[in-house]
N, C-alpha and C positions, 0 to 999 in steps of 0.2 A: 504494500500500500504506500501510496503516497502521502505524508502525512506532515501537518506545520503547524508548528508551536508556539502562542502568542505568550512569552513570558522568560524569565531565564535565570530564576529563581529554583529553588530545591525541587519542588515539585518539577517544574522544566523536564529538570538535570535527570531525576530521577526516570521518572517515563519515559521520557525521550531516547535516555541508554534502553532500557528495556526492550524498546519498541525497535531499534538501531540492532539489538543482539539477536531480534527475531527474524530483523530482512527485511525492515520495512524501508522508506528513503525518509528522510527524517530531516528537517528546514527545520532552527530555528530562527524567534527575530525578537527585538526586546523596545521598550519604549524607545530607546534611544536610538534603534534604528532594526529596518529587517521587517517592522511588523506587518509592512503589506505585500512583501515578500514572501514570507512565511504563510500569511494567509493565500496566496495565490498557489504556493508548490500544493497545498492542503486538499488534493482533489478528491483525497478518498477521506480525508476526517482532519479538524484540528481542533488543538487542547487551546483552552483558556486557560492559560497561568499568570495569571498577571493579578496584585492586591484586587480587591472587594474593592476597595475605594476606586478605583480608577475604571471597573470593565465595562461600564454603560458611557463613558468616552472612547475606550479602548473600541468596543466592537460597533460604536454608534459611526467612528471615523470609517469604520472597514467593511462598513454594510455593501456596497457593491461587490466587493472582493470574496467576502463569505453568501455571498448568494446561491444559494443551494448547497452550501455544506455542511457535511455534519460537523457541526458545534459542540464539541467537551465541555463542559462547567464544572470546574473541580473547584471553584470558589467555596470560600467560608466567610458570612458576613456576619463575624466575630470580633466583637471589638473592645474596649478594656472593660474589666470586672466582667470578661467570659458572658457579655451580654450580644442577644443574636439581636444584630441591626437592623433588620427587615421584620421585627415583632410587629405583627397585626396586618402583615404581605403588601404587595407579593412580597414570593419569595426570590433570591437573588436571582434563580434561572428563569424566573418567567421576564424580572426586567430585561436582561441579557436579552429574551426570544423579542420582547417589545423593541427593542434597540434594533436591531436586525431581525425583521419580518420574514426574512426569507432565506434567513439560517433554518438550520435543524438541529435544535437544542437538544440535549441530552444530559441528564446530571448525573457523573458519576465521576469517581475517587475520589471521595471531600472526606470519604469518616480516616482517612489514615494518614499518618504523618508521612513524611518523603522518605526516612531512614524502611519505613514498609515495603516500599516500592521498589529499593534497591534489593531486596532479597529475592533469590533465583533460587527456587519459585519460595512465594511467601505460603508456608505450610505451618502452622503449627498444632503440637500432639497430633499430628499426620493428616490433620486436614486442611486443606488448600482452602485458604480466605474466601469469602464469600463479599462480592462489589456489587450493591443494590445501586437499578440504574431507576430512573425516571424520565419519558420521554413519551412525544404522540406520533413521530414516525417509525414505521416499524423497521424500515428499509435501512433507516436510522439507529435505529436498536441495535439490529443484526450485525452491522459495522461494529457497533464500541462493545457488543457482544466477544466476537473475534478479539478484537485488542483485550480485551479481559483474559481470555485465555492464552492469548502470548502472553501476560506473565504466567502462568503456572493459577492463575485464581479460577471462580465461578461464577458467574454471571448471575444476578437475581433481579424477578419483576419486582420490582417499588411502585410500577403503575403510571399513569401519565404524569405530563409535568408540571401538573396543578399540584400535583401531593408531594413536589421537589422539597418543598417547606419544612415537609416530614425529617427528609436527609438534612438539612441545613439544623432544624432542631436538635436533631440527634448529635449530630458531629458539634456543637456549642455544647453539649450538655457531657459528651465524651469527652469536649478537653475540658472541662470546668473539675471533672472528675479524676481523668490522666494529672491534669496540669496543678489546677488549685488547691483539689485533696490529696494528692499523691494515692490514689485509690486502684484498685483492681478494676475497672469499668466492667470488664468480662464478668464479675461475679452477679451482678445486678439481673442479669438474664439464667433463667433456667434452664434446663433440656425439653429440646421439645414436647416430649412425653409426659410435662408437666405443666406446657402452657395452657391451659384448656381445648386445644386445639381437637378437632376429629376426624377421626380418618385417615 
């Protein structure tokens, strides 16, 4: 795949090798320069790695360039005292999809740090990570589907990209727990044989 990276930041660095170690072609470009570059090599998928503060400039400048592509949003609009900055919505990928009309938003890698991302493949007690996407094109999907599996992960429905909110939730209250409590986050959740779940 041909694939271009708006950002160049840890997350960048991280997926970018990843995706670089699978055979993909890999562009990136950074504020400073590259980034309509990068969006242009982007013909099978590009990441948004660029701060929360700046991506509805970032992709508002690059709406021609991202026209018809699929659109990553690994943003976190996370900002001090672990408070999520789009309380009471949207949520950050729907502004993103508002910003560019005629991208194909897709929200996925926001709950893991970048140190995650560099692991080949990220497995732990032998199960391969599981990356909840959110999105309403399917065609769409099945792209950041594929790159989820170039790492070594599994792909999960989260559902369209009205409920991106859900992930943006989560991933603030993950680091609020990783980061503020120095906590377990993983223990908070049960097996599934004890969610009430059936079937």
């Amino acid at each position: 795949m041909r694939i271009g990276i708006l950002g160049n930041g840890g997350m960048a660095d991280a997926l970018g090798t990843q995706w670089r170690r699978a055979g993909h072609e890999v562009v990136s470009g950074s504020r400073s320069g590259g980034l309509r570059e990068a969006a242009e090599h982007g013909a099978d998928a590009v990441l948004l790695a660029v701060p929360y503060e700046v991506v509805v400039d970032v992709v508002g400048g690059l709406e021609e360039a991202l026209r018809g592509r699929v659109l990553i949003d690994c943003t976190n609009p996370v900002g001090p005292g672990f408070r999520l900055l789009t309380a009471g919505g949207p949520a950050a990928a729907e502004r993103i999809a508002a910003a560019a009309p005629t991208a194909r938003v897709v929200k996925a890698f926001n709950l893991c740090h970048e140190d995650v991302w560099r692991l080949t493949p990220p497995v732990f007690d032998g199960r391969p990570l599981a990356v909840p996407l959110c999105g309403d094109d399917q065609e769409a999907l099945s792209v950041v589907r594929h790159l989820v599996c170039d790492l070594g992960c599994e792909p999960l429905n989260a559902g369209a990209l009205e409920q991106s909110g859900l992930l943006e939730s989560t991933a603030a209250l993950l680091i609020r727990l990783w980061v503020g409590e120095g906590a377990d986050a993983q223990a908070i959740s049960p097996p599934r044989d004890f969610s009430g779940a059936r079937g």
